[in-house]
C-alpha positions as CSV (number, residue, x, y, z in Angstrom):
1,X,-18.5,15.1,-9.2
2,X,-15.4,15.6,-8.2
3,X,-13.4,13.2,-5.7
4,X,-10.1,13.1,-3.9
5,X,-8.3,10.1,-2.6
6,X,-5.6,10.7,-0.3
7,X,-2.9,7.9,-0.6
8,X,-1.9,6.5,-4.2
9,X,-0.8,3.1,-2.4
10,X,-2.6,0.0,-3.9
11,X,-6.0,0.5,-1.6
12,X,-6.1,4.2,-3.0
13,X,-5.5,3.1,-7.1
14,X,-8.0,0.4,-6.7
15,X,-10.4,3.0,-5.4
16,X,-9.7,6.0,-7.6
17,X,-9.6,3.4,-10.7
18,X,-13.4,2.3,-9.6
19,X,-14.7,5.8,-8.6
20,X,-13.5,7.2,-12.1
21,X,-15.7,4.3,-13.6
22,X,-19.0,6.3,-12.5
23,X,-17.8,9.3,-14.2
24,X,-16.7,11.2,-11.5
25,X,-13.3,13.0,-11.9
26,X,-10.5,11.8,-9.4
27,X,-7.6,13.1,-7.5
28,X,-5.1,10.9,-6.2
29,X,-2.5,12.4,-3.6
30,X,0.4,10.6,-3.0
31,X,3.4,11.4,-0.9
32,X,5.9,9.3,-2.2
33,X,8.1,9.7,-5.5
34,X,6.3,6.0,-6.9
35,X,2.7,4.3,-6.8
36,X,1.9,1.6,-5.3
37,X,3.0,1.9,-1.3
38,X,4.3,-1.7,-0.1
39,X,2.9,-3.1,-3.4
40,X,5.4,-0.8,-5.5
41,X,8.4,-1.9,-7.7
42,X,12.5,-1.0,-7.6
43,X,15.2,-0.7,-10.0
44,X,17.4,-3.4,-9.8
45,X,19.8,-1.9,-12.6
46,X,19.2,-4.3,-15.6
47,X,15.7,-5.3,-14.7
48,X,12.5,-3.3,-12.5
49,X,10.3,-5.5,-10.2
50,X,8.6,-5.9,-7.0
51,X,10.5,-3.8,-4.2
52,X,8.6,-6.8,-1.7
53,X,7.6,-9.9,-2.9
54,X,3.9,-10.5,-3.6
55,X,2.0,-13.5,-5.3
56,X,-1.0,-14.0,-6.6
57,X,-3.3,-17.7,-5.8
58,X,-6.1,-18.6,-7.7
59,X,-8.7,-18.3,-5.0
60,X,-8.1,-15.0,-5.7
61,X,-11.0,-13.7,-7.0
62,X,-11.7,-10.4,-6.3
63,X,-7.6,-9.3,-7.7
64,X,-8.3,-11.6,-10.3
65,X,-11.2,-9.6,-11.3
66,X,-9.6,-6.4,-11.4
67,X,-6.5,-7.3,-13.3
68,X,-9.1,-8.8,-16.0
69,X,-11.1,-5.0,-15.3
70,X,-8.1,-3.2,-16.0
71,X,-7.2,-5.4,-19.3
72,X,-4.4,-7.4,-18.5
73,X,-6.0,-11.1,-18.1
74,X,-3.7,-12.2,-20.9
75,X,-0.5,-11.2,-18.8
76,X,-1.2,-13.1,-16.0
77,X,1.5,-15.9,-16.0
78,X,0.6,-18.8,-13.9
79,X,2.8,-21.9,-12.5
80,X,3.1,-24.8,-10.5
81,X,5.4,-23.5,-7.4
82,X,7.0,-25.4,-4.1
83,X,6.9,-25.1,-0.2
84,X,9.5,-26.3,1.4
85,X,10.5,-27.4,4.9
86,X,14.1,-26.2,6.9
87,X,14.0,-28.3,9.9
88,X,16.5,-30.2,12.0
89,X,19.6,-28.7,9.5
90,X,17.6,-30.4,6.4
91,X,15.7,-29.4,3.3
92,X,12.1,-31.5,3.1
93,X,9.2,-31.0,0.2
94,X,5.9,-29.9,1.2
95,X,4.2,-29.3,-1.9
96,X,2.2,-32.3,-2.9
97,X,0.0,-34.9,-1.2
98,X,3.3,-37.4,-1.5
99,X,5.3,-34.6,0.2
100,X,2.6,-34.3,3.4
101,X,2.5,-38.4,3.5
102,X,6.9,-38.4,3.4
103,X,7.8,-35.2,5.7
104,X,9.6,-37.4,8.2
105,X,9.6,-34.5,10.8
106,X,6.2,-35.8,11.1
107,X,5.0,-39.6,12.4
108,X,1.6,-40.8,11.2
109,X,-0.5,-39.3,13.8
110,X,0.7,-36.3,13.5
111,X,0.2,-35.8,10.1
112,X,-3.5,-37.1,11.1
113,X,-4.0,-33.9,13.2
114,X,-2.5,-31.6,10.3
115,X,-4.8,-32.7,7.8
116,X,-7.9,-32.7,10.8
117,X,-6.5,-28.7,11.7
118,X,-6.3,-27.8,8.5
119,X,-10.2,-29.5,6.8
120,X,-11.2,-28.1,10.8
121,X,-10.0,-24.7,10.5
122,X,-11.2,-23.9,6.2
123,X,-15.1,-24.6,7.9
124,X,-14.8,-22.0,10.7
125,X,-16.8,-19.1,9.4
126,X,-17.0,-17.0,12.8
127,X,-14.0,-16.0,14.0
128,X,-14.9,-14.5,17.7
129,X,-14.1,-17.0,19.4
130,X,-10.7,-17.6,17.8
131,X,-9.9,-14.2,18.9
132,X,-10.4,-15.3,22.5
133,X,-7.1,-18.1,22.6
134,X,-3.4,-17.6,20.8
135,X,-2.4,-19.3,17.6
136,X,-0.4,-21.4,19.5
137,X,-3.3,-22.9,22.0
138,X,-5.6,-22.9,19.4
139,X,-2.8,-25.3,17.4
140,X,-1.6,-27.2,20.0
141,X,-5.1,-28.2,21.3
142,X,-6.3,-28.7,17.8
143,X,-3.1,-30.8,16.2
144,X,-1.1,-31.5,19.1
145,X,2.4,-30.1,20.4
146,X,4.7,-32.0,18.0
147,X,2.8,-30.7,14.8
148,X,2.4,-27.2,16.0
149,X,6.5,-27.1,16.7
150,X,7.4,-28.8,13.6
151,X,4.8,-27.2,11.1
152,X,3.1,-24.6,12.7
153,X,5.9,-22.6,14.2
154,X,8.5,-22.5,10.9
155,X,5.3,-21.1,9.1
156,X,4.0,-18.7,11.7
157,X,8.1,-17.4,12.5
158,X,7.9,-17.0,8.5
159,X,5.1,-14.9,8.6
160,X,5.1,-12.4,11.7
161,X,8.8,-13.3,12.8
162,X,9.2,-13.4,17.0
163,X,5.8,-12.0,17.3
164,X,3.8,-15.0,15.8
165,X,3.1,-16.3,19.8
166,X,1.6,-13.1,20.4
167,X,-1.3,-13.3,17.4
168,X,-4.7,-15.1,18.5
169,X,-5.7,-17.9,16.6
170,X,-7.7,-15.3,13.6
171,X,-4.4,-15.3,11.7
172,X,-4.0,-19.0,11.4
173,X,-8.0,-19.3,10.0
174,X,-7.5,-16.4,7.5
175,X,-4.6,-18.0,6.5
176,X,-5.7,-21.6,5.8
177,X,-9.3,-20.4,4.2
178,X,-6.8,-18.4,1.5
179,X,-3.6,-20.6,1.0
180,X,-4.9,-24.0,1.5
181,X,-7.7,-23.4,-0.3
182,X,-5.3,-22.4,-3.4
183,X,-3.6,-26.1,-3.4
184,X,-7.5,-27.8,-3.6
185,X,-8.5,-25.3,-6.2
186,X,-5.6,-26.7,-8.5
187,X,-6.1,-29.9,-8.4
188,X,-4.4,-30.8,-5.5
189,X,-0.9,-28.6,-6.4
190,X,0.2,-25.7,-6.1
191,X,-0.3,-23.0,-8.8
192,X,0.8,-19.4,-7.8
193,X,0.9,-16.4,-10.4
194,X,2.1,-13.0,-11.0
195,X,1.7,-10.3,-13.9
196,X,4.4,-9.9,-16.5
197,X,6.6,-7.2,-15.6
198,X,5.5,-7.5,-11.7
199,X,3.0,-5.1,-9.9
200,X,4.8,-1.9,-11.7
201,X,2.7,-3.0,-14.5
202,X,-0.5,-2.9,-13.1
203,X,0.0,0.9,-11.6
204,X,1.2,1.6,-15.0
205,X,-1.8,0.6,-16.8
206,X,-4.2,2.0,-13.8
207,X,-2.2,5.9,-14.2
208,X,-2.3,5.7,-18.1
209,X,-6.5,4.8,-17.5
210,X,-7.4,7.1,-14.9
211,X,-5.7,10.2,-17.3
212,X,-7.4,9.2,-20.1
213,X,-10.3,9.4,-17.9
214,X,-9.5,13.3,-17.0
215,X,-8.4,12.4,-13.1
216,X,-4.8,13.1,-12.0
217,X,-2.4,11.6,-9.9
218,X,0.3,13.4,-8.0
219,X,3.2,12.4,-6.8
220,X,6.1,13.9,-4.4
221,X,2.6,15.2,-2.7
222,X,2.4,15.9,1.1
223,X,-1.5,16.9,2.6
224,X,-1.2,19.2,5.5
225,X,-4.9,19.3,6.5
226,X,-8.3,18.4,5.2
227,X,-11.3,20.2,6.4
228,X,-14.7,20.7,5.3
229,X,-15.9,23.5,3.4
230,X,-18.6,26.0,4.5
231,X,-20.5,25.4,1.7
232,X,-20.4,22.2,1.2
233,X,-17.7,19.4,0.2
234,X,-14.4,19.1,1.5
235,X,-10.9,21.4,1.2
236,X,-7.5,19.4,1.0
237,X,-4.4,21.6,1.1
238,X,-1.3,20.8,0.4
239,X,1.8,22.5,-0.4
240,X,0.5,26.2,-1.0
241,X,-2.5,25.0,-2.7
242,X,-6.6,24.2,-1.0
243,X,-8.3,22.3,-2.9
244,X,-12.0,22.1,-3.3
245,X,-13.5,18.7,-3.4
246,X,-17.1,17.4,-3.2
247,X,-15.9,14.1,-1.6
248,X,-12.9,12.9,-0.3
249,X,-12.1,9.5,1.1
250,X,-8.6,9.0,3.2
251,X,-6.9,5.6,2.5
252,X,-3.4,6.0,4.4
253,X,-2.3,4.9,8.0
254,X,-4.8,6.0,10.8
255,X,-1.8,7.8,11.8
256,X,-1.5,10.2,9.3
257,X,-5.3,10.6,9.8
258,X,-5.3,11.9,13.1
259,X,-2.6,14.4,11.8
260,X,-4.5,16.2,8.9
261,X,-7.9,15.8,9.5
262,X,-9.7,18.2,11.1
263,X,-11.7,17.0,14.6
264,X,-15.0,18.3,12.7
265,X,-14.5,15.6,10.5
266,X,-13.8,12.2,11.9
267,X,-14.4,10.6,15.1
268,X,-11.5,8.1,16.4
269,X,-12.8,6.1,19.8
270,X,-10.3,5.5,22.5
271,X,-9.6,2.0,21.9
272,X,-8.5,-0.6,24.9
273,X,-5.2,-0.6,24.0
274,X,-2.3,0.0,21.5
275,X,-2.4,-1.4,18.0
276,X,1.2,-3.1,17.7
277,X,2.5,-2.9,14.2
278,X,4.5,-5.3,12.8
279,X,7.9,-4.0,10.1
280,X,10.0,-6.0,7.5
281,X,13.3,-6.1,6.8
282,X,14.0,-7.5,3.4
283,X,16.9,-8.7,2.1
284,X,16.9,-9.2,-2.3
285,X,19.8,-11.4,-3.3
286,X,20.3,-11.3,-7.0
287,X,22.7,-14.1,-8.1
288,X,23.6,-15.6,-11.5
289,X,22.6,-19.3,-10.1
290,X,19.2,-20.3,-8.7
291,X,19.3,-20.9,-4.7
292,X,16.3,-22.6,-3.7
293,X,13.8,-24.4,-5.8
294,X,10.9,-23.5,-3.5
295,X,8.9,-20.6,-3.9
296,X,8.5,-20.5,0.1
297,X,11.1,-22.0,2.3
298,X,9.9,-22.3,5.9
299,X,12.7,-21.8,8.2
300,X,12.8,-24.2,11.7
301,X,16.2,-22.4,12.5
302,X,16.7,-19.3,14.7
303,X,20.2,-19.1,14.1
304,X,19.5,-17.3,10.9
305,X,18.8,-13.9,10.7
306,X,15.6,-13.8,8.5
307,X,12.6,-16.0,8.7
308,X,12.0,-17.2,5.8
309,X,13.0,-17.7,2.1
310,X,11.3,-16.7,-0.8
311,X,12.2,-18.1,-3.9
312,X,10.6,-15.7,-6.8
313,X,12.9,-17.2,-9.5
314,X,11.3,-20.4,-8.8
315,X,8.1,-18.8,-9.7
316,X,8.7,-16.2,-12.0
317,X,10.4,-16.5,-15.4
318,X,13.7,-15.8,-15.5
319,X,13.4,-13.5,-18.4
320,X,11.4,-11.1,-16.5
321,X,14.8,-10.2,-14.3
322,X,17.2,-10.3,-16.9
323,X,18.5,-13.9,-16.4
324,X,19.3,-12.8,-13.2
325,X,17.6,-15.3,-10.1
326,X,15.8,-13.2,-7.7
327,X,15.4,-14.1,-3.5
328,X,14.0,-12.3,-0.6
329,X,15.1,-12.9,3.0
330,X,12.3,-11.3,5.0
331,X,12.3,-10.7,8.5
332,X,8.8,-9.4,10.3
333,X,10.0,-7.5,13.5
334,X,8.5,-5.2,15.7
335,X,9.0,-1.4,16.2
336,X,11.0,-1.8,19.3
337,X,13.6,-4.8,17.6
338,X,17.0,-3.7,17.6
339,X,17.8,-4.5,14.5
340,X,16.4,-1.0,13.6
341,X,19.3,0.7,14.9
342,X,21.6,-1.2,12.4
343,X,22.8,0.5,9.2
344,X,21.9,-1.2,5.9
345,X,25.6,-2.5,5.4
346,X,25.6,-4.4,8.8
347,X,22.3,-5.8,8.2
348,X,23.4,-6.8,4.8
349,X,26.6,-8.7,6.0
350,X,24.3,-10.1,8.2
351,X,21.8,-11.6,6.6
352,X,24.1,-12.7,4.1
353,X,26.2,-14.8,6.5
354,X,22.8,-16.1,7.2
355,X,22.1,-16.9,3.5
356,X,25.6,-18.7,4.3
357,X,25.1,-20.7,7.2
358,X,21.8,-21.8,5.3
359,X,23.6,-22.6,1.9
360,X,27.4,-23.4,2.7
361,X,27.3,-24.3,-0.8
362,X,26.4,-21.3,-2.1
363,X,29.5,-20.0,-3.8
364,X,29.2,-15.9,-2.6
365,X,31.3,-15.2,-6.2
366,X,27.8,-15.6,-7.8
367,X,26.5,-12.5,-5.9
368,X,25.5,-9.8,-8.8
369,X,23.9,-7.6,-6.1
370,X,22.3,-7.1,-3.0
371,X,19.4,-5.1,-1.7
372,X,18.6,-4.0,2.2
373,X,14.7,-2.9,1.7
374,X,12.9,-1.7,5.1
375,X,9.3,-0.8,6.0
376,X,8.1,0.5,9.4
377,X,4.8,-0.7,9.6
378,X,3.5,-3.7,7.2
379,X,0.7,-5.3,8.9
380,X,-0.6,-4.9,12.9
381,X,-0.7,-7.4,14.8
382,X,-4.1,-9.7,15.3
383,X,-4.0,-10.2,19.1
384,X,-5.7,-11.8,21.9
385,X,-9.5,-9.8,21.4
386,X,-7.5,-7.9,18.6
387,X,-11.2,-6.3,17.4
388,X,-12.1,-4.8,20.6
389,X,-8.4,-3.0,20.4
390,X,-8.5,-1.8,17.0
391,X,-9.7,2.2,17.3
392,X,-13.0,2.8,16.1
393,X,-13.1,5.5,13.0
394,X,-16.7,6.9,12.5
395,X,-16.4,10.1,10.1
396,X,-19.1,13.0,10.9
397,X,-19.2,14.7,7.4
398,X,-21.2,13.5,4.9
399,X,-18.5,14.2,2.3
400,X,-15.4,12.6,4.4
401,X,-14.8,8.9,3.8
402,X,-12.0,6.5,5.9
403,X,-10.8,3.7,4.2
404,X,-7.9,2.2,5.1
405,X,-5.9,-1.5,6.4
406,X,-7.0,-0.2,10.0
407,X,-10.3,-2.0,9.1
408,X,-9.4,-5.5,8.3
409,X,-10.7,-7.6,11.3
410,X,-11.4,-11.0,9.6
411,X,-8.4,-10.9,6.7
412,X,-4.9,-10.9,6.3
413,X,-3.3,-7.7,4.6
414,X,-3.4,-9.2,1.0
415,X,-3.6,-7.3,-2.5
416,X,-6.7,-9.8,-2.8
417,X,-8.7,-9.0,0.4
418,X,-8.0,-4.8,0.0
419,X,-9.4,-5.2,-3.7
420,X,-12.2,-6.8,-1.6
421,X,-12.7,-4.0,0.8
422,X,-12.6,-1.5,-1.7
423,X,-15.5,-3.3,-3.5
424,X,-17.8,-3.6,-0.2
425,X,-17.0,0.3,0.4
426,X,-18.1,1.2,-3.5
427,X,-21.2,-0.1,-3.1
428,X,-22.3,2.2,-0.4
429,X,-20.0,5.3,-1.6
430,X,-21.5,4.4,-5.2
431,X,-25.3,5.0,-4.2
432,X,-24.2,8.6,-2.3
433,X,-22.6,9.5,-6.2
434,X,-25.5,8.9,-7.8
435,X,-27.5,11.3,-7.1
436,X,-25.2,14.1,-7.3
437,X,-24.7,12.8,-11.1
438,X,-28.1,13.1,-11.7
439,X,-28.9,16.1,-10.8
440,X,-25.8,17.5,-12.6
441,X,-26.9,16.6,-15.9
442,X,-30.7,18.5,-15.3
């Protein structure tokens, strides 16, 4: 059996890594010079890590799992981290039990309704309804107006930037059920973790095992068209080459889909409206001092450029950049922001007299190096009836697969909930293998 998977991002390794487990032989096509999509890694001159910063919590099963699948349990470093709080032009904790009961942004009721919202929302298990009211409704009515603007709104800005009042209340639910749950897991702290050497090590070890499982991976690699075969099976072309495949499933953007695959192959339904996508612009300070002790710094302050800080020096050992402390200044915008139009050097001055205003202290003599990083689309949007907007994909060849982030109704775009998607899929796409294999070795 023979398979191709078109996109070598982190959905399309996972796959390819489990399909070549049943002894089929794998093609991964990837258009990009590296593996690995949003999940890939940079050259920061004396040390290679995450190009976007990415964690891994312990309720994290399903990644878990397939680190420990591909053989690398033992590097899994894991650490007690910090949240913290940037609200009214001050620094608070919010890490521990102590931290909740002291965050003087907060009076006793409120912190009442925080703890109610947050033990209300990790029992929801349907989220229809949610999808009917905002995140900002749903959070008001739940915890009241004071909690929602002084906890709520720092994290949601954090997360999706000046879009967070446009989400329904989904986002919020998958996000409690996966962080919060990661703090009563560990005993009551917080314990994030992370491979040695960062995410390039895990596309690393999954290239050197799907080669030495006869399946290929090519890079620098753009498909024009797929289209099924008269005979049977599927033809990819690229370059000057068609390619004969007996399956083939398609894990890039649903935009790319509608551009190289043939009508015969795939139906997309009109949906009800536009899927909004949101970008990220990412700033990487590298300094020779630490900045922040917090993995996460919620920011309560528009006057800053980015929305939030993350710390990964604070989480990650030192060693692993070079003795060089690593931060990211994200900002989540959307397509039409204009901070697009800006060149790399003007966003970099700016969010560096950002960093500034946030840490007069910070002496800028310390700056090794900076890094402007940019991606178009990250995540969509989960709006108001976000389900019903979503296109619907339903492929009409036996031997054409869709797999892709377009999907994810009830999760957050997470290296942990694609890992889980891909498993769902493979236990359907497993039983249409097997009888191929059978009948191969008569």
């Amino acid at each position: 059996m023979k398979v191709g998977v078109i996109g070598g991002g982190f959905m399309g390794l996972v796959l390819a890594h489990k399909i070549a487990k049943t002894n089929a032989t794998v093609k991964v096509f990837e258009r990009d010079s590296q593996l690995g999509g949003l999940a890939t890694h940079f050259d920061y001159g004396s040390f290679i890590w995450d190009k976007y910063y990415h964690v891994i919590l312990p309720t994290d099963n399903y990644l878990i799992d397939f680190i420990s699948d591909l053989g690398l349990a033992d590097e899994l470093r894991w650490r007690r981290s910090m949240t913290g709080y940037y609200v009214n032009k001050k620094f608070y904790p919010f890490s521990s039990s102590k931290d909740f009961l002291l965050f003087p942004p907060l009076g006793l009721l409120d912190k009442m309704m925080l703890a109610f919202t947050i033990f209300y929302g990790s029992k929801i298990n349907d989220r229809k309804k949610l999808e009917k009211i905002s995140v900002k409704d749903w959070l008001i009515k739940i915890g009241g107006k004071r909690t929602y603007e002084k906890f709520w709104s720092p994290l949601l800005l954090a997360k999706l930037g000046d879009s967070h009042e446009k989400v329904s209340a989904v986002f919020i639910w998958t996000y409690i059920k996966r962080l919060f749950q990661a703090r009563s897991s560990a005993a009551q702290k917080e314990h994030m973790g992370y491979v040695n050497g960062g995410y390039k090590t895990v596309f690393d070890c999954l290239h050197t095992s799907l080669t030495e499982q006869g399946s290929k991976i090519v890079l620098n690699c753009d498909v024009t068209s797929i289209a099924a075969n008269p005979n049977g099976g599927i033809d990819v072309s690229y370059g000057d080459e068609v390619e004969h495949f007996d399956k083939v499933v398609f894990t890039a953007p649903l935009n790319v889909l509608k551009k190289v695959a043939a009508p015969q192959l795939v139906n997309i339904e009109n949906a009800k409206g536009t899927v909004e996508y949101l970008g990220v612009l990412c700033l990487v300070l590298l300094t020779k001092t630490p900045l922040t002790p917090y993995y996460v710094l919620n920011l309560a302050d528009k006057e800053v450029p980015f929305t939030g800080v993350i710390g990964m020096s604070s989480l990650v050992d030192i060693e692993q950049t070079n003795g060089t402390y690593i931060t990211y200044f994200p900002k989540y915008l959307t397509a039409d922001h204009a901070y697009w139009q800006k060149t790399d050097t003007e966003l970099t001055a700016l969010f560096l007299e950002g960093v500034q205003k946030l840490y007069p202290d910070f002496d800028i003599s310390q700056k090794v190096d900076a890094y402007m990083h940019k991606a178009f689309k990250v995540q969509p949007l989960q709006v108001l009836n976000y389900s019903e907007i979503i296109p619907k994909i339903h492929t009409d060849h036996s031997d054409f697969y869709v797999l892709n982030t377009s999907q994810f109704v009830n999760d957050t775009l997470n290296n942990n909930s694609v890992v889980n998607h891909v498993e769902n899929f493979m236990s359907d796409f497993h039983k249409e293998l097997q009888p191929s294999q059978e009948n191969s070795k008569l």
